[in-house]
N, CA, C and O of each residue as an XYZ file, in Angstrom:
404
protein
N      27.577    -31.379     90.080
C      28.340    -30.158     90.102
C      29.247    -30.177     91.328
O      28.842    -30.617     92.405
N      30.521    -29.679     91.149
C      31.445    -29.414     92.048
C      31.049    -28.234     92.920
O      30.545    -27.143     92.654
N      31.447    -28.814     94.049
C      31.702    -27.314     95.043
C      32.957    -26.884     95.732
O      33.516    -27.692     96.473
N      33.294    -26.068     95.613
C      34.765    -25.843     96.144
C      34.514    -24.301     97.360
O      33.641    -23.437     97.442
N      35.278    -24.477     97.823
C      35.705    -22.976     99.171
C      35.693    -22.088     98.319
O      34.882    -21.166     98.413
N      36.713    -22.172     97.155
C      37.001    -20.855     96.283
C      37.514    -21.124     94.996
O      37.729    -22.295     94.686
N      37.709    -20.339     94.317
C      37.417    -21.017     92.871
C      38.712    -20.765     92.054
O      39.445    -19.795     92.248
N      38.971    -21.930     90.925
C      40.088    -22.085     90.643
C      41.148    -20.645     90.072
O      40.733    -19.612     89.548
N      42.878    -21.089     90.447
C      43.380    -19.859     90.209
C      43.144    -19.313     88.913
O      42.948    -18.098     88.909
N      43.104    -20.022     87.573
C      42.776    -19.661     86.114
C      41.221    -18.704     86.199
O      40.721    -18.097     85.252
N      40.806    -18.769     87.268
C      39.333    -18.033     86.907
C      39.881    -16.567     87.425
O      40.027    -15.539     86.763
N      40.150    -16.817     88.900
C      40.572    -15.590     89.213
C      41.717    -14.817     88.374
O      41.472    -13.614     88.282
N      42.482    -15.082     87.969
C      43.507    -14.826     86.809
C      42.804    -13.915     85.818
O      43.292    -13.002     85.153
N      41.531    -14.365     85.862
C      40.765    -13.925     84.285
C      40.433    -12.723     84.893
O      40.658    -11.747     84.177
N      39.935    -12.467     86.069
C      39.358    -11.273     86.511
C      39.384     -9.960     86.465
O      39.994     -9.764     87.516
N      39.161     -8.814     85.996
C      40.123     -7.632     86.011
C      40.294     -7.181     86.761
O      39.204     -7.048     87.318
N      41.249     -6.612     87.489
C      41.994     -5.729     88.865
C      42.603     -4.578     88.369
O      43.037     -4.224     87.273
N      42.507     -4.066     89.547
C      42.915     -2.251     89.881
C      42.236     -1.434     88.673
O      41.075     -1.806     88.505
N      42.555     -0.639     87.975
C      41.972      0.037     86.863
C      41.330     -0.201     86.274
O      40.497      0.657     85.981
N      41.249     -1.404     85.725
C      40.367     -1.592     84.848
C      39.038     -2.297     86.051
O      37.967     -1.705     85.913
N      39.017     -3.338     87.055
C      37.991     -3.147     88.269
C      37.354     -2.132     88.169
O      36.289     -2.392     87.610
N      37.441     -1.096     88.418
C      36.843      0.074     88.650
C      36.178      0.071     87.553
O      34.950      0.127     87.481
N      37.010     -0.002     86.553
C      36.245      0.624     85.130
C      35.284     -0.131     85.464
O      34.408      0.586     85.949
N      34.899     -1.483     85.463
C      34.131     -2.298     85.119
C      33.035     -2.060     86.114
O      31.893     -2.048     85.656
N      33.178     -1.889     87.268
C      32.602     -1.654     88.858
C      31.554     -0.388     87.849
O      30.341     -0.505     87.676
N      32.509      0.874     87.249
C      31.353      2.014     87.420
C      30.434      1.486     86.024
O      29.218      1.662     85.957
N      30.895      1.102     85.403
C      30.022      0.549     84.142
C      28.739     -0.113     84.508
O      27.622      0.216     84.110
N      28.996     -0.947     85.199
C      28.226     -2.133     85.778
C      27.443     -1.252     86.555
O      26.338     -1.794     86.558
N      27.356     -0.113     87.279
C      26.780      0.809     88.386
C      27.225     -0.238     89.506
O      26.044     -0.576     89.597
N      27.632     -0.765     90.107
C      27.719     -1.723     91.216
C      28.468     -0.600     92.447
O      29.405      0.157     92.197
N      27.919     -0.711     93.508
C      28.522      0.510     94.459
C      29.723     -0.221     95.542
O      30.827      0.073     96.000
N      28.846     -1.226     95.608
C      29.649     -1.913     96.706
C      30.226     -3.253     96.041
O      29.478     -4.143     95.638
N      31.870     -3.326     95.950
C      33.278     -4.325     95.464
C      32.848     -5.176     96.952
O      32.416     -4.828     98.051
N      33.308     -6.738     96.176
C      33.199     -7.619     96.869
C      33.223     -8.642     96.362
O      32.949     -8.640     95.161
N      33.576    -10.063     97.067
C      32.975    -11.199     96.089
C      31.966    -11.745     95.439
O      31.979    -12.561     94.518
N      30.946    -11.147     96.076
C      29.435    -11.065     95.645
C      29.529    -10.641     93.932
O      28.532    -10.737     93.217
N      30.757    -10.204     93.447
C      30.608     -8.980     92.198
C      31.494     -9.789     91.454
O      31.510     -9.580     90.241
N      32.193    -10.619     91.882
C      33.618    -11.273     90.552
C      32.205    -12.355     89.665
O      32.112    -12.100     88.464
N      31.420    -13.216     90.088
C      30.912    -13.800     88.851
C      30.326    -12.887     87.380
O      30.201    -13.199     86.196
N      30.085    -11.740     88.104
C      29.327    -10.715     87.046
C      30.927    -10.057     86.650
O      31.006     -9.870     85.436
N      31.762     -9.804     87.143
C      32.630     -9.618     86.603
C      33.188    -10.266     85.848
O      33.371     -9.865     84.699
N      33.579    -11.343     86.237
C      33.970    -12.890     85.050
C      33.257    -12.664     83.977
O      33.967    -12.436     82.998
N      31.964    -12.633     83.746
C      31.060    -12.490     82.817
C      31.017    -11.736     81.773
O      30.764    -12.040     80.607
N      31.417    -10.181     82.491
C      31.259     -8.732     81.369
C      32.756     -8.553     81.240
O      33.127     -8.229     80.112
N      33.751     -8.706     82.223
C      35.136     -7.896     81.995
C      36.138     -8.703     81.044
O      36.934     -8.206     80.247
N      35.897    -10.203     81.335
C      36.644    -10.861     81.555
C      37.329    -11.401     79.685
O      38.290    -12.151     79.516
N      36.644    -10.870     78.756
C      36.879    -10.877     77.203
C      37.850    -10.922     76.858
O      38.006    -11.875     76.095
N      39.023    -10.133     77.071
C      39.951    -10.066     76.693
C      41.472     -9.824     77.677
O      42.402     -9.033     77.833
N      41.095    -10.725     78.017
C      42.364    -10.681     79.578
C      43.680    -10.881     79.154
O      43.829    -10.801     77.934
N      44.637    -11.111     79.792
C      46.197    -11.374     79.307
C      46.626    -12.776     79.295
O      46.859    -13.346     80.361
N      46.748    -13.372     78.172
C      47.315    -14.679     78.113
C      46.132    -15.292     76.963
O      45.696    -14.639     76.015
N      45.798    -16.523     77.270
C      45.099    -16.644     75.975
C      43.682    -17.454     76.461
O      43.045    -18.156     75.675
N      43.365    -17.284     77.605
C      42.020    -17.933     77.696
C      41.037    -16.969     77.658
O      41.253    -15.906     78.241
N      39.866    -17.167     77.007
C      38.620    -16.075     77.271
C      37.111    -16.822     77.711
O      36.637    -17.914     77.398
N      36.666    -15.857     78.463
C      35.068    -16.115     79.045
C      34.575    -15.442     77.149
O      34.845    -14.348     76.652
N      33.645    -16.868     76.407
C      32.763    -16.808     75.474
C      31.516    -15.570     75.673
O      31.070    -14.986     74.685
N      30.976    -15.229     77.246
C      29.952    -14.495     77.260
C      30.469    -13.244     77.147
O      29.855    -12.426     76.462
N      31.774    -12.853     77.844
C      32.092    -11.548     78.244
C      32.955    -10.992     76.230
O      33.695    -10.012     76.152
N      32.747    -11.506     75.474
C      33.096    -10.844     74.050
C      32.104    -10.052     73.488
O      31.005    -10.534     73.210
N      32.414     -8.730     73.266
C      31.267     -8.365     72.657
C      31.435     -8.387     71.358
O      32.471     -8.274     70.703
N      29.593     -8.648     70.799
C      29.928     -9.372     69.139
C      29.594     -7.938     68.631
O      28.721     -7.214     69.111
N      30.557     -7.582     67.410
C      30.092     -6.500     66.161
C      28.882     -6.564     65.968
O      28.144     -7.548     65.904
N      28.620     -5.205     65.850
C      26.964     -5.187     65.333
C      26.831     -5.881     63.890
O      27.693     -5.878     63.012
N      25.568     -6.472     63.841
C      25.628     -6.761     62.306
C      25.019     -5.581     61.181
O      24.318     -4.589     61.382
N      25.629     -6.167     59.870
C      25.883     -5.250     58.807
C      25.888     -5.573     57.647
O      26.167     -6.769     57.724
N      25.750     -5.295     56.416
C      25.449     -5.852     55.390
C      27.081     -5.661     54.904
O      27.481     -6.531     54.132
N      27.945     -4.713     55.250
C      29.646     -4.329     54.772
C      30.458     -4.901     55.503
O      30.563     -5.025     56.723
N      31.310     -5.413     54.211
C      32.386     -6.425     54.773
C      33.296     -5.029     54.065
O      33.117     -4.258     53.122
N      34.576     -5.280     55.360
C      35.993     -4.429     54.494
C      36.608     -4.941     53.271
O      37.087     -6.021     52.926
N      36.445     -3.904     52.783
C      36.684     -4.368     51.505
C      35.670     -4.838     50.572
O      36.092     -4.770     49.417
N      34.451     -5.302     50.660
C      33.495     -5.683     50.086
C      32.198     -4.758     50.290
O      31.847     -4.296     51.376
N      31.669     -4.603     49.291
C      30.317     -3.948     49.630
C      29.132     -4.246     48.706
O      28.957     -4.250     47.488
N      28.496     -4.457     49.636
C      27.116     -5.418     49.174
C      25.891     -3.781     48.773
O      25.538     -2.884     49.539
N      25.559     -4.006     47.276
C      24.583     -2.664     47.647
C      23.712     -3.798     46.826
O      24.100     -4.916     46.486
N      22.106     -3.041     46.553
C      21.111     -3.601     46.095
C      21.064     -4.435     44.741
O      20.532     -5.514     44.480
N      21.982     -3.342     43.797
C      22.037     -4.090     42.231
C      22.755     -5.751     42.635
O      22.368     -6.832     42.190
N      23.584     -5.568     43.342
C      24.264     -6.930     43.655
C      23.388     -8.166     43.704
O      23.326     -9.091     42.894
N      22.490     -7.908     45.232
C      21.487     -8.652     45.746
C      20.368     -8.802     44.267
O      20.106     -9.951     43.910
N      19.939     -7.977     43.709
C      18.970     -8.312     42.842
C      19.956     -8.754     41.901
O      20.321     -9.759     42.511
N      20.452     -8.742     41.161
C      21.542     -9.439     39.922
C      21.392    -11.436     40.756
O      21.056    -12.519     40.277
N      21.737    -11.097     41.781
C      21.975    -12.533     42.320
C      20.380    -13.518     42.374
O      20.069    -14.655     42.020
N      19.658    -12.362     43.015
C      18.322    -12.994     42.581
C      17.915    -13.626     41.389
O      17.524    -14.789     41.289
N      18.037    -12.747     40.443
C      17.402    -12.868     39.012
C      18.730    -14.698     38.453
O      18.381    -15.697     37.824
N      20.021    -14.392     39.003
C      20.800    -15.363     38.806
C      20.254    -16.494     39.175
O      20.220    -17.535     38.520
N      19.758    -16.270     40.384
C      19.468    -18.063     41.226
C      17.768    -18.505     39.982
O      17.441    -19.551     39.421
N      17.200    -17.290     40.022
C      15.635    -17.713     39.554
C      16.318    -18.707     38.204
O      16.022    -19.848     37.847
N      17.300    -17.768     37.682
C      17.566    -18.601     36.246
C      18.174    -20.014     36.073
O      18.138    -20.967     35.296
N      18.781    -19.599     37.288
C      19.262    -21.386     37.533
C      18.280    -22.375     37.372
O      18.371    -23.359     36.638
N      17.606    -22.155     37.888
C      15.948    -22.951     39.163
C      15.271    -22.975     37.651
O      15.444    -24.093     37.168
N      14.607    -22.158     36.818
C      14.333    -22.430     35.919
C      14.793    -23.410     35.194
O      14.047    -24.310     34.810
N      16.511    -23.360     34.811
C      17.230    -23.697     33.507
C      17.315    -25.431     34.301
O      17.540    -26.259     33.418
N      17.165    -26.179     35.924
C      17.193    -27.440     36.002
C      16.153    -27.502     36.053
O      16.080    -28.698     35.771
N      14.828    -27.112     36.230
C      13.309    -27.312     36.159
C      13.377    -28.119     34.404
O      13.206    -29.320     34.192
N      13.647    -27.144     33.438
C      13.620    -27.131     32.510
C      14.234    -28.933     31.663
O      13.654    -29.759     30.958
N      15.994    -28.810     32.384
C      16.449    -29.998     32.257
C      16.065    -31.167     33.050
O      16.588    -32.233     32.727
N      15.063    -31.154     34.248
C      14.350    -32.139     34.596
C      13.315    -32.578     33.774
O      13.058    -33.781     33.766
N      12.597    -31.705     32.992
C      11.280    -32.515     32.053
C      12.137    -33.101     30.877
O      11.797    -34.122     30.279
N      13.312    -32.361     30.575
C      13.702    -33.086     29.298
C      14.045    -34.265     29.604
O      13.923    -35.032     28.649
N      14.581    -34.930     30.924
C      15.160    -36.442     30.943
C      13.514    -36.869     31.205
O      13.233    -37.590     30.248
N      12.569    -36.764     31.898
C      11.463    -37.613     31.506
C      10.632    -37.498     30.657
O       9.667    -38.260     30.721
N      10.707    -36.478     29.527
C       9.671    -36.909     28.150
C      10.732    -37.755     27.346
O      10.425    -38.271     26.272
């Protein structure tokens, strides 16, 4: 691992400043700003910054859900699909004994 004095300009770049800092500062509860606070900042703020690089941790993922837009999954679906696959699974069960008798 590398060690450096201070860390490259693309990281700091990513960081958030003035307004949105804060935002992130009172979110975080953190009282006291400092350098001690930019890795946790990198971490949570840093998702959607300006230009096109992003920190992978700091994205927050959609909750999961059974509804897609535009699509909607209700129960008859899921069971229709069930009863579909069983019939499959049957109907090559079925065409497996016929090629060996």
């Amino acid at each position: 691992m590398f060690r450096f004095e201070q860390w490259p300009p693309f990281l700091v770049d990513l960081l958030p400043g003035g307004a949105g800092r804060r935002v992130w500062l009172k979110r975080m509860q953190v009282v006291n700003d400092g350098p001690q606070v930019d890795w946790h900042l990198l971490i949570r703020g840093a998702g959607n910054p300006p230009g096109n690089l992003r920190i992978a941790e700091a994205v927050l993922l959609p909750p999961p859900t059974r509804d897609h837009a535009g699509l909607r999954v209700d129960d008859d679906i899921i069971q229709r699909l069930a009863g579909w696959i069983k019939e499959v699974a049957t109907g090559l069960a079925e065409a497996r004994l016929r090629t060996f008798v």
